[in-house]
NUZA-164066 format. One record per residue (C-alpha): z, y, x. Coordinates in nm, 3 decimals. Layout:
BEGIN
<<Z, Y, X>>
...
END
This chain:
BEGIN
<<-5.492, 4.582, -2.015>>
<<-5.266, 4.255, -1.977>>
<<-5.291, 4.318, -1.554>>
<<-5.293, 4.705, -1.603>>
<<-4.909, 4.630, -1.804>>
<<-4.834, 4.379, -1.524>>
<<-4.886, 4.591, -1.185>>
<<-4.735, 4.834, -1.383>>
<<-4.370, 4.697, -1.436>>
<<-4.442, 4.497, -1.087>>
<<-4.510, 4.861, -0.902>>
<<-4.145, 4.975, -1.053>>
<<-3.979, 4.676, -0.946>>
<<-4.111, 4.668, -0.620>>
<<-4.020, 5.066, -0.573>>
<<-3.671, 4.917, -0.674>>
<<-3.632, 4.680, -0.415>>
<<-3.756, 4.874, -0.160>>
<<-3.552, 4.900, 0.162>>
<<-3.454, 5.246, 0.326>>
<<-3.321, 5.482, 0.063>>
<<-3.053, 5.768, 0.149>>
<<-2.838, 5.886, -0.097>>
<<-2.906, 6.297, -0.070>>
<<-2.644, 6.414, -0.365>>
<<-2.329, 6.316, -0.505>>
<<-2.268, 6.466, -0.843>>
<<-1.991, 6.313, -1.107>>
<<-2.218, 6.064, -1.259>>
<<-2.533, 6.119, -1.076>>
<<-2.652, 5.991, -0.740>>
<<-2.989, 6.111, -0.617>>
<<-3.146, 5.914, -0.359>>
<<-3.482, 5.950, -0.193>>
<<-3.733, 5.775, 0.078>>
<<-4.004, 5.878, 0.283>>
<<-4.255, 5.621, 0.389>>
<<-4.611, 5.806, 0.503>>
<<-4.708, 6.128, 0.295>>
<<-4.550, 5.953, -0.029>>
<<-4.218, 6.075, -0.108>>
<<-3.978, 5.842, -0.419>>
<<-3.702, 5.953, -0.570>>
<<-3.445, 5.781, -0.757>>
<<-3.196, 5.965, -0.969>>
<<-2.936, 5.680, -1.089>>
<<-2.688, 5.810, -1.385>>
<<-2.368, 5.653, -1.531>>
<<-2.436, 5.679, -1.937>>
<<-2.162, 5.572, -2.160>>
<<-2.392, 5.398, -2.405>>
<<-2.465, 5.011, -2.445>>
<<-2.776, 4.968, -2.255>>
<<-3.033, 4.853, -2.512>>
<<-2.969, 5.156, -2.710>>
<<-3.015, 5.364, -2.353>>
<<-3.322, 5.129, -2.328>>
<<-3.470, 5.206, -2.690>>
<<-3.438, 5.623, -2.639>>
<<-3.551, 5.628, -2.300>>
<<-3.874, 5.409, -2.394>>
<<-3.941, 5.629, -2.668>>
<<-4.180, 5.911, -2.493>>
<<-4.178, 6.085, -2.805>>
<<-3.773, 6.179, -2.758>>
<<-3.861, 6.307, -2.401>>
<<-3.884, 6.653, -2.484>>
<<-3.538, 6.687, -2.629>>
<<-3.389, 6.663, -2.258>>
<<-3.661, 6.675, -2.017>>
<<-3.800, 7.002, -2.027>>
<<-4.092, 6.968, -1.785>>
<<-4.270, 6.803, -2.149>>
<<-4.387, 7.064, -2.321>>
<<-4.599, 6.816, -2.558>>
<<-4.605, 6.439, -2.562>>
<<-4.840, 6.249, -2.805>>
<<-4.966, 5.903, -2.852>>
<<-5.291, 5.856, -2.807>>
<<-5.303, 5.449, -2.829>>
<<-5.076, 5.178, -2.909>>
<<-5.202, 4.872, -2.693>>
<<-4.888, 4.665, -2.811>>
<<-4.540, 4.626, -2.907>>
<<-4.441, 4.696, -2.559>>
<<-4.721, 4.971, -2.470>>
<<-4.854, 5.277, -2.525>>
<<-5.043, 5.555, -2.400>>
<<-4.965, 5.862, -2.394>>
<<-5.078, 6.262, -2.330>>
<<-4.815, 6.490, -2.152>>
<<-4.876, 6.806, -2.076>>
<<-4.640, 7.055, -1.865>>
<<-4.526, 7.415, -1.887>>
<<-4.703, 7.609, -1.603>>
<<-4.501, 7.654, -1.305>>
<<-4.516, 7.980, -1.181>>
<<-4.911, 8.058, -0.975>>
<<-5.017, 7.701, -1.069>>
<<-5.199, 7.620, -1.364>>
<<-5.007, 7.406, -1.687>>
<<-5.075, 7.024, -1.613>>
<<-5.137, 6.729, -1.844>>
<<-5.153, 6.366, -1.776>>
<<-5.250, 6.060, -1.921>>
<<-5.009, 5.788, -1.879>>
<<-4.922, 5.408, -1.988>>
<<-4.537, 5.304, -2.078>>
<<-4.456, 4.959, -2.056>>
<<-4.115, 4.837, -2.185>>
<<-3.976, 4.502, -2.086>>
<<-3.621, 4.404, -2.206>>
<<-3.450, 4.151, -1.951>>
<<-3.526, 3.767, -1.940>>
<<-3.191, 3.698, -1.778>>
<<-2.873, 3.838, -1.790>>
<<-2.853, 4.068, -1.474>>
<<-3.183, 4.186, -1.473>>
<<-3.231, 4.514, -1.614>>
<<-3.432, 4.701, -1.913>>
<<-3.773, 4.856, -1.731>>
<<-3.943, 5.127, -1.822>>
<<-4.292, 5.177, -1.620>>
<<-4.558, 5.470, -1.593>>
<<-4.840, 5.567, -1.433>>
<<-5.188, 5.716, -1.478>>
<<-5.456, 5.581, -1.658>>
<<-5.779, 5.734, -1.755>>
<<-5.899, 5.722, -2.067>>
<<-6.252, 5.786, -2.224>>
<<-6.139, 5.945, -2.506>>
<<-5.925, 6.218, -2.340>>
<<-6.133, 6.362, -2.060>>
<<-5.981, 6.608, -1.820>>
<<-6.014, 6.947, -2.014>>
<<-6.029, 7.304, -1.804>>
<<-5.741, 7.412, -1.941>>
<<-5.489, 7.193, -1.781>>
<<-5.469, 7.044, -1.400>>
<<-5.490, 6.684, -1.479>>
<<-5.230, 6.482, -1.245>>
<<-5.162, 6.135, -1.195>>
<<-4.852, 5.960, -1.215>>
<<-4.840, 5.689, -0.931>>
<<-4.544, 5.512, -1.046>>
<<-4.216, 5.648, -1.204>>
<<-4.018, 5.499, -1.471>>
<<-3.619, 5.387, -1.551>>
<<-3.448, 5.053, -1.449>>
<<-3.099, 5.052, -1.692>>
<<-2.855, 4.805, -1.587>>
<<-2.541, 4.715, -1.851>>
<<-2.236, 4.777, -1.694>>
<<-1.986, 4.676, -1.993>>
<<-2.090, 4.652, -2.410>>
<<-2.058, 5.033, -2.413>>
<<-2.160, 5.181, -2.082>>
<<-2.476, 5.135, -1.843>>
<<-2.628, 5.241, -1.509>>
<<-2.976, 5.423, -1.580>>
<<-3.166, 5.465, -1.248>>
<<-3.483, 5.687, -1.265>>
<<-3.780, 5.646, -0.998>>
<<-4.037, 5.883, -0.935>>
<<-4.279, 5.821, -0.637>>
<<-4.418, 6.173, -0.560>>
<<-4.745, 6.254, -0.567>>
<<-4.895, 6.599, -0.454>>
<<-4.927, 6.676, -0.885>>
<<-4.576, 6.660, -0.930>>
<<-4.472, 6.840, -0.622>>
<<-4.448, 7.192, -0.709>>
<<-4.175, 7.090, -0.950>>
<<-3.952, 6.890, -0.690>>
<<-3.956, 7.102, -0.390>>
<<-3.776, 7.401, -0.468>>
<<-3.508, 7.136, -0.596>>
<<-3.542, 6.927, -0.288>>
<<-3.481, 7.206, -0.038>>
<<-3.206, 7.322, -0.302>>
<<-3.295, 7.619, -0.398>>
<<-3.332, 7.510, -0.767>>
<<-3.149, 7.193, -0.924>>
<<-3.361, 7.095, -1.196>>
<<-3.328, 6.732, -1.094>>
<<-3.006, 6.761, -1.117>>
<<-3.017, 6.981, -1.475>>
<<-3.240, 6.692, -1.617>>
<<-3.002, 6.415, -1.485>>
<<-2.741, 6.597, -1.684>>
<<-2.973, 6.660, -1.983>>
<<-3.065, 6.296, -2.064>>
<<-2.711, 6.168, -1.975>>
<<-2.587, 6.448, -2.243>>
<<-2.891, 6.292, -2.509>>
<<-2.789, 5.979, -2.444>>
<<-2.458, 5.934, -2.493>>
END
């Protein structure tokens, strides 16, 4: 569990860093940026918040909250509590139209900053679980690595950056918006900035 935590924040942080991302949109207070390396596709949606970033940090680590502005959750329980800073959890998604509704099981690790300019992380990805095998109803999906990276920009604003590293589970929900016919990115950028603040 301790190096399932570790690679976890260290798979975030090293999406981060990564070299080689174009900025695709320019909305008031949201940039999205993406980058292509092989088949796997990241995103990174980074939002101005006018909140103090530990209290950005403590609703955004919350999965429980994650319904009220992402509405891809249609239900989001805990199914363990492996520490302070971790949990796992069971999603599952509305169906998207001709696919089948999709659950996954994923661990959030929360790590507040050891210095000063580093930010809050919050990291996710997949796990599997004995206890909640993959059930016909849903599509189970895996979560490679997503999560949020919130930066304090003064005591009452912050910079939230979202990552998402695409995986073929989550695609039928990003490509309409990525060829812009939809803007749900966008809609959910909006959505947590407006549940935030």
């Amino acid at each position: 569990q301790a190096y399932l935590s570790y690679s976890n924040i260290a798979a975030l942080t090293h999406l981060a860093r990564k070299p080689g991302w174009d900025i695709t949109k320019t909305l008031d207070n949201v940039k999205i940026w993406t980058h292509e390396e092989g088949a796997v596709l990241s995103f990174k949606v980074e939002m101005q918040v006018k909140v103090p970033s530990h209290v950005a940090f403590s609703l955004l680590s919350d999965f429980s909250l994650r319904q009220r502005w992402d509405r891809h959750f249609q239900t989001c329980e805990v199914l363990q509590a492996v520490s302070e800073e971790e949990k796992i959890y069971h999603v599952t998604s509305a169906p998207m139209t001709g696919h089948q509704p999709r659950d996954f099981v994923i661990l959030v690790s929360q790590r507040q900053p050891s210095r000063p300019q580093e930010p809050y992380t919050v990291a996710v990805r997949s796990v599997t679980l004995k206890a909640m095998p993959p059930s016909p109803e849903f599509c189970r999906s895996e979560i490679l690595c997503a999560g949020f990276q919130i930066y304090s920009n003064s005591s009452t604003s912050c910079t939230v950056c979202y990552f998402n590293q695409v995986t073929s589970g989550v695609m039928p929900y990003l490509a309409a918006n990525l060829t812009g016919s939809s803007k749900s990115i966008e809609d959910t950028a909006l959505e947590c900035i407006k549940f935030l603040e």
